[in-house]
C-alpha positions in Angstrom: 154.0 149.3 140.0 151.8 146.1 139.1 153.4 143.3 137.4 152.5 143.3 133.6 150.7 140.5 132.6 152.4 139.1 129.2 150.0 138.1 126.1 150.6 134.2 126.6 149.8 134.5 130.3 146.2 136.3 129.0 145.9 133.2 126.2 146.8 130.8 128.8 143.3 131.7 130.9 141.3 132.5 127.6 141.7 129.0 126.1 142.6 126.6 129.2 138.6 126.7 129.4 137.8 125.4 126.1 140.9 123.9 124.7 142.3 120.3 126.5 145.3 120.6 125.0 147.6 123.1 125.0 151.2 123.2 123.3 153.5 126.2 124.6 156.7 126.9 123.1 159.2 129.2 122.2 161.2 130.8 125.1 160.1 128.1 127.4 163.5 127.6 129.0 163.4 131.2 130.7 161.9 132.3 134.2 158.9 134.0 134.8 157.6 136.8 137.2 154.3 135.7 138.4 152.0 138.5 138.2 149.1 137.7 139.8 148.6 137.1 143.5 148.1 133.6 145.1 149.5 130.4 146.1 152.9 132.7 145.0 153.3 135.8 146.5 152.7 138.6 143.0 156.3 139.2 141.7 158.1 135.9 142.4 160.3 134.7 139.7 159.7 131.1 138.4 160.4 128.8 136.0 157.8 127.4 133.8 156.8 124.1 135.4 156.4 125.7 138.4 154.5 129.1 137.2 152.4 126.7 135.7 151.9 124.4 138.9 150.9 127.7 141.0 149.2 129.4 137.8 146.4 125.9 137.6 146.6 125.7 141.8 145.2 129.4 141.6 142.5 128.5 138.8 141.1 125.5 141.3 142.7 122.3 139.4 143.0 119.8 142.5 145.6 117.9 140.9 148.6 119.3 138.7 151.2 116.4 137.9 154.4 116.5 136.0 156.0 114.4 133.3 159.0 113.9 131.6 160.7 110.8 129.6 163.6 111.0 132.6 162.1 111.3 135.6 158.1 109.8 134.7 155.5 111.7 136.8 156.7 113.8 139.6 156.1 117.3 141.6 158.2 119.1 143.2 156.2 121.9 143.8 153.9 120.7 146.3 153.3 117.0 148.0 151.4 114.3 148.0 149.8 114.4 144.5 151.2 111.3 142.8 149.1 109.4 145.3 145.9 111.2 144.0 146.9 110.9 140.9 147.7 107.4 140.9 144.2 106.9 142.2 142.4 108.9 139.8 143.9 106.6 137.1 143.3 103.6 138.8 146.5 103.1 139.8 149.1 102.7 143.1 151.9 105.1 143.1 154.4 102.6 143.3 158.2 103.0 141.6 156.9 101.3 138.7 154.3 103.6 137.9 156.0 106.6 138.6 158.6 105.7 135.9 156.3 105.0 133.2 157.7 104.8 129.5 156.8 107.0 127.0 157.1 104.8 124.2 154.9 102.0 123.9 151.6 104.1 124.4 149.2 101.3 123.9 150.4 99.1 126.5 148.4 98.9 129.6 149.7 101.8 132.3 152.4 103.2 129.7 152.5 107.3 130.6 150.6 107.8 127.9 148.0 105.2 128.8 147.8 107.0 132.3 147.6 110.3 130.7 144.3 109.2 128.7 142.5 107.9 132.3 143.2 110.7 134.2 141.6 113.1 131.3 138.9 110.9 131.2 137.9 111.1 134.8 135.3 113.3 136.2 135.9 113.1 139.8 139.0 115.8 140.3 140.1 118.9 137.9 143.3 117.7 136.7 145.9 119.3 134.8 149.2 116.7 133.1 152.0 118.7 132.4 154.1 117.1 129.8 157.9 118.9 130.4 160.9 118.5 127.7 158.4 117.1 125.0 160.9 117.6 122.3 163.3 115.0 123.7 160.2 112.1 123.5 161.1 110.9 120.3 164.3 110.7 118.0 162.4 112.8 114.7 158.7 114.1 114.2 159.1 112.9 110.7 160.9 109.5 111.1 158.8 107.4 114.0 158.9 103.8 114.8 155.6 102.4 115.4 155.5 102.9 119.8 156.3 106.4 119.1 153.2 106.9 116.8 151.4 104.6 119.1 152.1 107.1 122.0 150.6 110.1 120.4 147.8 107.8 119.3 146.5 107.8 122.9 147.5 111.4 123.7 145.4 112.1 120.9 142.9 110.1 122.5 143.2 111.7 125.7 142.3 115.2 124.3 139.3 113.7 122.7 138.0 112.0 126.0 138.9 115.3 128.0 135.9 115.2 130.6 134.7 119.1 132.4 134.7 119.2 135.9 132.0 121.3 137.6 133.5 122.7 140.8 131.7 124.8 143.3 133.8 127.5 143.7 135.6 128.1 140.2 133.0 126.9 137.9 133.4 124.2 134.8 137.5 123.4 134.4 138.7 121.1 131.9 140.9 118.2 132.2 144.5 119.2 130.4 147.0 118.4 129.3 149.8 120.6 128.4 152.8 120.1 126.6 156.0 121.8 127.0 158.3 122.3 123.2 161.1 124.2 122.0 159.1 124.3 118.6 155.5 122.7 117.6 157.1 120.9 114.5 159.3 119.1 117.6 156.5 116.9 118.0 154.3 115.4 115.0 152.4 117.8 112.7 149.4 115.7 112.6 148.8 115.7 116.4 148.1 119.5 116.4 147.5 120.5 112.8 143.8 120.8 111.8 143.1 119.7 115.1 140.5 121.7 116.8 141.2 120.4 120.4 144.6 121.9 120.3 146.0 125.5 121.0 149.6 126.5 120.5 150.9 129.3 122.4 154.1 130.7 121.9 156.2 132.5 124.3 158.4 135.0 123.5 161.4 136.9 125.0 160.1 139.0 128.0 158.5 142.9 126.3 159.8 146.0 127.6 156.6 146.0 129.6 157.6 142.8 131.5 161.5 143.9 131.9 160.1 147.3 133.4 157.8 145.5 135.5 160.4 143.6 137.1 163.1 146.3 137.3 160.4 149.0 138.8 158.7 146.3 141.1 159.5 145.6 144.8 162.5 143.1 142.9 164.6 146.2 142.1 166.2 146.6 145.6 167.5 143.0 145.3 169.6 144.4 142.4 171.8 145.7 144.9 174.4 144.9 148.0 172.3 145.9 151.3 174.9 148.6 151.9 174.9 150.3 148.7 170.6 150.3 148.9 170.5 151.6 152.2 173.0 154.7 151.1 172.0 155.6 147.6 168.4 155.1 148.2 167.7 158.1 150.1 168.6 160.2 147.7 166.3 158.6 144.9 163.4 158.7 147.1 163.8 162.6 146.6 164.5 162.6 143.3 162.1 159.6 141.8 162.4 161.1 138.4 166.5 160.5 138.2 165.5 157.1 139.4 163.4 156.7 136.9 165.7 157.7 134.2 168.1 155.1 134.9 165.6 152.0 135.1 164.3 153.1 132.0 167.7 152.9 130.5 168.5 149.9 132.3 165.2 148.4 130.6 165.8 149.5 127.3 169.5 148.3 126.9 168.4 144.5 128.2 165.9 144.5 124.8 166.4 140.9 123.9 167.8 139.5 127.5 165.9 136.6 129.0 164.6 136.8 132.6 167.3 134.4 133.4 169.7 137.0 132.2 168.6 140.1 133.5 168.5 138.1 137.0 171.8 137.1 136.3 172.6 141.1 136.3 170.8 141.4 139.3 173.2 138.8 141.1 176.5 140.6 139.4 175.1 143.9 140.2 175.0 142.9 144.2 178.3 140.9 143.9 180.2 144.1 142.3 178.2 146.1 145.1 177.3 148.8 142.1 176.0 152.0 142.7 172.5 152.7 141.6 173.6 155.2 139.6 176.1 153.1 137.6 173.0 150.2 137.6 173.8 150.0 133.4 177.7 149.8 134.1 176.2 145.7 134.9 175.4 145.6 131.2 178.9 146.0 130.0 180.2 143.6 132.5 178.0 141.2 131.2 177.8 141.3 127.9 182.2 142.4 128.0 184.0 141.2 131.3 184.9 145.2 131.5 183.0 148.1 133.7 184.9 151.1 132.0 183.6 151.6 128.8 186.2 153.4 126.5 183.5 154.9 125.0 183.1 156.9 128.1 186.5 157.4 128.6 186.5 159.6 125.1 187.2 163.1 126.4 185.0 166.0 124.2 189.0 167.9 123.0 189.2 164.6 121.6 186.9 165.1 119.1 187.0 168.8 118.8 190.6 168.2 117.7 189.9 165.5 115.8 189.8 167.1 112.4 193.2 168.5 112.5 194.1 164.7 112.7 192.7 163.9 109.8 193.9 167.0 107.9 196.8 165.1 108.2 195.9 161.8 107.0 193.2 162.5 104.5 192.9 165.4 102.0 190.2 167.5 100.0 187.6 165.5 101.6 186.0 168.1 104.4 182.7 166.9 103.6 183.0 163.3 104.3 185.1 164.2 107.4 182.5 166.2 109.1 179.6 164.0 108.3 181.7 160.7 110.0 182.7 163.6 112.9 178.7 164.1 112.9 178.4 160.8 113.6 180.5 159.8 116.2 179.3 163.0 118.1 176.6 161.6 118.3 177.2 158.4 119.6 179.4 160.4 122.4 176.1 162.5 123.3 174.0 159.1 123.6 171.8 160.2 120.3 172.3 157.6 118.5 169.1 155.9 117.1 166.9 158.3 119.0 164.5 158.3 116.6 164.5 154.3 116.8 162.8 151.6 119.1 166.4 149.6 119.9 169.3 150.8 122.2 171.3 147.8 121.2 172.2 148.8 118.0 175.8 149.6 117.1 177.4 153.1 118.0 177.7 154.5 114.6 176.9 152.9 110.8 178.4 154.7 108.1 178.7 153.8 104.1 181.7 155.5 102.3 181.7 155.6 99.1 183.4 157.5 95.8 186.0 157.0 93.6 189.1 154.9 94.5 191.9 155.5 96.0 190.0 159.2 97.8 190.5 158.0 101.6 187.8 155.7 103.0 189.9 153.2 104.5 192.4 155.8 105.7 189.6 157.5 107.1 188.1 154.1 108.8 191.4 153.7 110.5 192.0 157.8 111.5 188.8 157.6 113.3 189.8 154.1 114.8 193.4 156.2 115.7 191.1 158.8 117.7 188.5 156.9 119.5 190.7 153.7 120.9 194.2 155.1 120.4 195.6 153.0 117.8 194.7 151.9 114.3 194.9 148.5 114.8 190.8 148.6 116.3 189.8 148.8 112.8 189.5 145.2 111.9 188.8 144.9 107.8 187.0 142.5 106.3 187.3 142.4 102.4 183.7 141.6 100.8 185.3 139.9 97.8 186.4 137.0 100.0 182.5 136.1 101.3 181.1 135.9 97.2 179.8 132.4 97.7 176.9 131.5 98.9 178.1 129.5 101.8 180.0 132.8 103.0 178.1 133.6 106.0 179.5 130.3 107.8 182.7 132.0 107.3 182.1 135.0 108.6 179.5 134.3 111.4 180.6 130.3 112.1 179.5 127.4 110.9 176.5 125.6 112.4 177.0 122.5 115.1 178.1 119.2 112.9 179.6 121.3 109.8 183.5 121.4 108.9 184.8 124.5 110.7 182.2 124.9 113.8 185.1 124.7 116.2 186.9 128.0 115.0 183.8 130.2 114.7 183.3 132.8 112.6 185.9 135.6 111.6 183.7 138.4 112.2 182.4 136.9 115.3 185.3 136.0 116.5 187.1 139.7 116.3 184.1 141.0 118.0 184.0 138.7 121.0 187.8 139.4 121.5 187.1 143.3 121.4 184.2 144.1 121.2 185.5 148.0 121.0 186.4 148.4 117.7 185.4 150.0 114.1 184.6 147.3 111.6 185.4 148.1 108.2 183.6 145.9 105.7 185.5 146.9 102.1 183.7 146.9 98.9 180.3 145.8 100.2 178.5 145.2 97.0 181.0 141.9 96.2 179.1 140.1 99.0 177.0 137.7 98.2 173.1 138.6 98.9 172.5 135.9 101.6 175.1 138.1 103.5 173.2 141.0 103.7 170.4 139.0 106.1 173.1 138.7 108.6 173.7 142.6 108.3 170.0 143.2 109.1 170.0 141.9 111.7 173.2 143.5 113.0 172.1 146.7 112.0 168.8 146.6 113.9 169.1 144.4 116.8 173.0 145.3 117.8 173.6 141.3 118.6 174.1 137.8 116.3 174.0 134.1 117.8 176.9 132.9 116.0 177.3 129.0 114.8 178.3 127.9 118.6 175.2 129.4 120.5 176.9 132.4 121.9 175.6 135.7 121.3 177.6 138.4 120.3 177.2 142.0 121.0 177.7 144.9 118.2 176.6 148.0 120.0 179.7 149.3 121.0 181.1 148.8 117.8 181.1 151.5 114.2 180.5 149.9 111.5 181.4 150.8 108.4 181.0 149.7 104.5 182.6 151.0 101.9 182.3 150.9 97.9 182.9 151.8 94.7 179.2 151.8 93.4 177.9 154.6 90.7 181.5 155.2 89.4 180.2 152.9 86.6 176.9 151.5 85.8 175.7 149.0 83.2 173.8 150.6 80.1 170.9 147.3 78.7 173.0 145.8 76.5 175.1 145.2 79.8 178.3 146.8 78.9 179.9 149.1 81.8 179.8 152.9 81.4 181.1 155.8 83.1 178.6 157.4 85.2 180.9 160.3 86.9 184.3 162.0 85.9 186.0 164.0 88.1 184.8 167.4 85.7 181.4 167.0 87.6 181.0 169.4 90.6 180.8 167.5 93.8 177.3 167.7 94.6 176.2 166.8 90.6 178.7 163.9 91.4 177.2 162.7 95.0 173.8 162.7 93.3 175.1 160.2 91.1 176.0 158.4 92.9 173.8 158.0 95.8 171.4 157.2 93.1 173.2 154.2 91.6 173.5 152.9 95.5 169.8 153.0 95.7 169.3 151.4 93.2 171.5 148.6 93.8 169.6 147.9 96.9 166.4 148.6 95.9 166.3 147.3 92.1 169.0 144.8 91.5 169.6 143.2 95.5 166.0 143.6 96.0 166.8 144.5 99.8 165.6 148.5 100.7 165.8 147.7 104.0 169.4 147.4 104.0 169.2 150.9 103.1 166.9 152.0 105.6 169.0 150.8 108.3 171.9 152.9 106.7 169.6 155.8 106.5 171.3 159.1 105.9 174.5 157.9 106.9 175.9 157.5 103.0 179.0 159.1 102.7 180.1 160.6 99.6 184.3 160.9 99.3 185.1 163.4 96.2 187.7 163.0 93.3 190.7 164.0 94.3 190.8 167.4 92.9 194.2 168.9 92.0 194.6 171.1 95.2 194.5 167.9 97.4 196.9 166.2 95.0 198.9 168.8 95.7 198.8 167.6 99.6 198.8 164.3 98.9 202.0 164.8 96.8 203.4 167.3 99.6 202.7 164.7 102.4 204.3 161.7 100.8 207.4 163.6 99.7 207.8 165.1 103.3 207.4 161.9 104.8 210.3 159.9 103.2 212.2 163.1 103.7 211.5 162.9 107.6 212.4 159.2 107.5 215.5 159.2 105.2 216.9 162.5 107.8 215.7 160.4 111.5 217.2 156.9 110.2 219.7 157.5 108.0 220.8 160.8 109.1 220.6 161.8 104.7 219.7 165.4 104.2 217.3 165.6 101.4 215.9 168.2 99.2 214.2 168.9 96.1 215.0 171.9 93.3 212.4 173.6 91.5 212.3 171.1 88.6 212.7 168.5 90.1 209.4 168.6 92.5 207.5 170.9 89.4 208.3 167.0 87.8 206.0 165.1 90.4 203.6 167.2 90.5 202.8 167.6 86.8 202.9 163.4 87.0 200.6 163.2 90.0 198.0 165.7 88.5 198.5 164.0 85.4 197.5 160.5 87.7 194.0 161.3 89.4 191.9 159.1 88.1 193.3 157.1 90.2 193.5 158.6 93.4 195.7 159.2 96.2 196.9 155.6 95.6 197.5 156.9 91.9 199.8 159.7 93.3 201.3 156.9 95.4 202.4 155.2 92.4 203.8 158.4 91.2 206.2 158.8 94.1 206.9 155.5 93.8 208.1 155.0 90.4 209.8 158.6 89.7 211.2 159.1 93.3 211.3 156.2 95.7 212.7 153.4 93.3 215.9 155.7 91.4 216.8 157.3 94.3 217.0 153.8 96.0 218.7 152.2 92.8 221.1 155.9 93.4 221.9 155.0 97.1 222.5 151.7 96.7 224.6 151.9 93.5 226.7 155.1 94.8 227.3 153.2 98.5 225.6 155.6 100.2 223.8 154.5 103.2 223.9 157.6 106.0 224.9 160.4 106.6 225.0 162.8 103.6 223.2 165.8 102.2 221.5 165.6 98.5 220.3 167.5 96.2 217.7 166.5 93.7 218.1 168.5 90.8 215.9 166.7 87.8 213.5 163.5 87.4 214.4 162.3 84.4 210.6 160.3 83.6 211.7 159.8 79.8 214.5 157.4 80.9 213.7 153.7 81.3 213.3 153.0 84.2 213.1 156.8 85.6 216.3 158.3 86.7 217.5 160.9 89.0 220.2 164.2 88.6 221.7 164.2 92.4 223.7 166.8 93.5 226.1 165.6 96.5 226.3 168.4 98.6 227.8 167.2 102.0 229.5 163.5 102.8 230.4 163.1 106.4 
């Protein structure tokens, strides 16, 4: 396969024959696949100053020279220039002009000063390329007078440029190019309105240029001699498998540097992978691990999975099978098929509805099934990140602010398991500078927190919740009801999903948020009286279970007595399932633990609970003592 040629590469030969100066920045710190072939054989992996050395060699310059504020004038690519060079500026390349300063650009054979000669000259085709020109000076927008002086000349120098007619490659200009994390690193009004200058930018490598590399003659370097020379047979016979797993490889490095992806290539031969695990280097990267429990899930898992949560959440099928629908299809790989990334997270789901009708019990079921334990949903609540500074908080603060040492809470709990469900309750309290941070999550799969590092979402679920719709706010801006639990379910979701629209579309001013979130909304349903029912049932039953295994206290319940709870709990459900908890609570928990405690009896007994008495204050309880041992 040929090597893809990138835009800036194209601009690079469009406008190094009419611009002298050119500024390149962006993702100048990476390495480069040269893709053409020459002085470098097509394919070899470079960094900048040096593509650029063999890129200018190729083009015909005669002499390609090197500075920086550290080091002065230098190559290390090739020998013998800074003589040339020295010449061509009317200089010896002694010690003293190799170092030159910077700073002070009007004095007589400062770098600057030597930079202006040389682009002046018309004997040679030379190219000056000016490395690490951000560190020249302390601020663009704060320079002492030898600073401005400096650029002065530079300036200079692109206006004295001379062409060089060559035999063989035609007219080539004199450059100079300089070398910038950012334009605005150097001063504005060197480049701005300034029609001898070009800015290039370069940007993280396409999924042209990773797919270059990874289906180029490079790809066998990936892995240990050993494991090439057994695993390629096979491939050579089926190139379309092959294929399939390079063009996963290449779509789950989207955003990796060259430097990173060649950093997989070392960790791939070191951990002598198999071709066919080649994306199993991913994980080890981005995660220090190379089983994914992801993979690990077995499909009965799943299939089982909603008797599991039958028994942790009631009356709301619906919502259970469109979370099940969900996961299943991060299991199956489907997961933002439809979309260009493969970084994203696993799953993103919004749950909302009434209170108290089992989202968060739902959030930590699901974390319960896929990683084995509950404690792999980490919650955030929103109501904590209302200011405007919040995002420090959660993501870390930037270098030089209070906190930058601990990082950022949500950060934090993803770099230290990076397997997990994050549970972000009652969204809608966050503040709106939040939800930028969230984009990006949602769409990219990765966040550069306050220390630099990058941090990886796509193995993670993510998962808001909130209690939007259940009121909205009429224009005089008092709150009104917007469901009851009389509406039918769907006339109820409807509502609902409206108002949530609207929130992000009308009052945040952010439908992109919603976009991302796509069909995923969630709907949970009042808690109608035939899952208060269960709810009730399951509470009762479990302080039953507990009161029998620890205490060794036999307890049961007449007629009355449970028809008592009930008619409170049904009588409770605007509230929830937290409503019926405050039910069991207050007529069952609290008497009959004011009962043991007053009637000194701590184990072993069996008890009858004849009557709640709820008119009593507080509530009180008819027990029967049927057994003492």
């Amino acid at each position: 396969m040929s090597v893809y040629i990138s835009k800036w590469h194209k601009e690079l030969g469009i406008f190094s024959r009419i611009k002298p100066v050119i500024i390149l920045e962006g993702n100048i710190l990476d390495s480069y696949q040269y893709p053409e072939e020459g002085s470098m054989p097509k394919g070899s992996i470079l960094r900048l100053p040096e593509y650029l050395h063999f890129y200018y060699r190729d083009m015909g310059y005669e002499n390609i020279i090197f500075y920086d504020s550290l080091r002065g004038f230098y190559n290390t690519c090739e020998e013998g220039y800074l003589e040339g060079f020295a010449k061509l500026s009317g200089g010896v390349a002694s010690q003293e002009y190799i170092k030159a300063e910077f700073k002070g650009g009007s004095r007589k054979n400062g770098a600057a000063d030597i930079i202006r000669k040389v682009l002046s000259q018309n004997a040679e085709a030379t190219v000056v390329i000016m490395d690490y020109a951000s560190r020249y000076i302390t601020s663009p927008d704060n320079m002492d007078q030898s600073e401005v002086d400096s650029f002065t000349v530079l300036l200079q120098a692109a206006i004295e440029a001379r062409d060089i007619k060559t035999e063989s490659n035609g007219i080539l200009k004199n450059l100079l190019i300089l070398i910038t994390n950012k334009a605005n690193d150097i001063p504005a009004w060197f480049y701005l309105q300034n029609p001898n200058v070009k800015i290039l930018t370069i940007s993280a490598p396409s999924k042209e240029e990773r797919e270059a590399l990874v289906k180029s003659l490079n790809f066998r370097s990936f892995f240990a001699g050993e494991v090439y020379m057994e695993d390629s047979p096979y491939y050579n016979e089926h190139p379309d498998e092959l294929e399939k797993i390079q063009d996963k490889f290449v779509a789950l490095t989207e955003g990796f540097r060259f430097i990173e992806i060649n950093g997989l290539r070392r960790l791939c031969k070191n951990e002598k992978i198999r071709m066919q695990d080649l994306c199993d280097v991913i994980d080890l990267y981005k995660y220090g691990i190379r089983e994914n429990p992801w993979k690990k899930l077995r499909p009965e898992q799943i299939r089982n999975a909603k008797a599991a949560f039958d028994n942790r959440v009631k009356g709301q099928d619906f919502a259970i099978t469109k979370t099940l629908d969900v996961i299943k299809r991060a299991i199956t790989g489907m997961s933002g098929l439809q979309g260009a990334s493969h970084t994203r997270p696993k799953g993103i789901l919004f749950f909302a509805g009434p209170t108290g009708t089992g989202k968060t019990e739902t959030a930590k079921t699901l974390a319960e099934i896929i990683f084995g334990d509950e404690s792999y949903c980490k919650c955030f609540d929103m109501s904590e990140y209302a200011q405007s500074h919040s995002d420090q908080k959660l993501l870390g603060a930037p270098p030089g602010y209070v906190g930058y040492e601990a990082g950022g809470q949500l950060t934090n709990a993803v770099k230290n398991n990076p397997f997990s469900i994050l549970l972000f309750d009652e969204i809608e309290k966050a503040h709106p500078s939040i939800f930028d941070k969230f984009l990006q999550i949602l769409g990219d799969g990765r966040m550069t927190d306050g220390q630099g590092n990058t941090v990886y979402f796509s193995e993670t679920i993510i998962i808001f919740t909130s209690n939007l719709g259940i009121f909205t706010v009429n224009e005089n801006g008092q709150r009104e009801v917007n469901v009851t639990s009389q509406m039918p379910y769907q006339e109820m979701s409807a509502h609902i999903r409206k108002a949530i629209e609207d929130f992000f579309k009308l009052q945040l001013g952010r439908p992109e948020i919603l976009n991302r979130i796509g069909e995923n909304i969630v709907v949970f349903d009042y808690i109608r009286p035939d899952a208060a029912r269960m709810i009730l049932s399951s509470q009762v039953n479990k302080i039953v279970r507990i009161l029998s295994d620890e205490k060794h206290i036999t307890l049961t319940f007449s007629g009355n007595a449970m028809e008592t709870l009930t008619k409170e709990a049904l009588g409770n459900l605007q509230n929830g399932g937290r409503g019926i908890g405050n039910v069991v609570e207050n007529y069952l928990i609290n008497p009959l633990a004011r009962y043991l405690f007053d009637n000194e009896i701590f184990s072993d007994a069996v008890l009858v609970i004849d009557k709640i008495d709820i008119a009593a204050f507080p509530p009180v309880l008819d027990v029967r003592k049927v057994k003492m041992f």
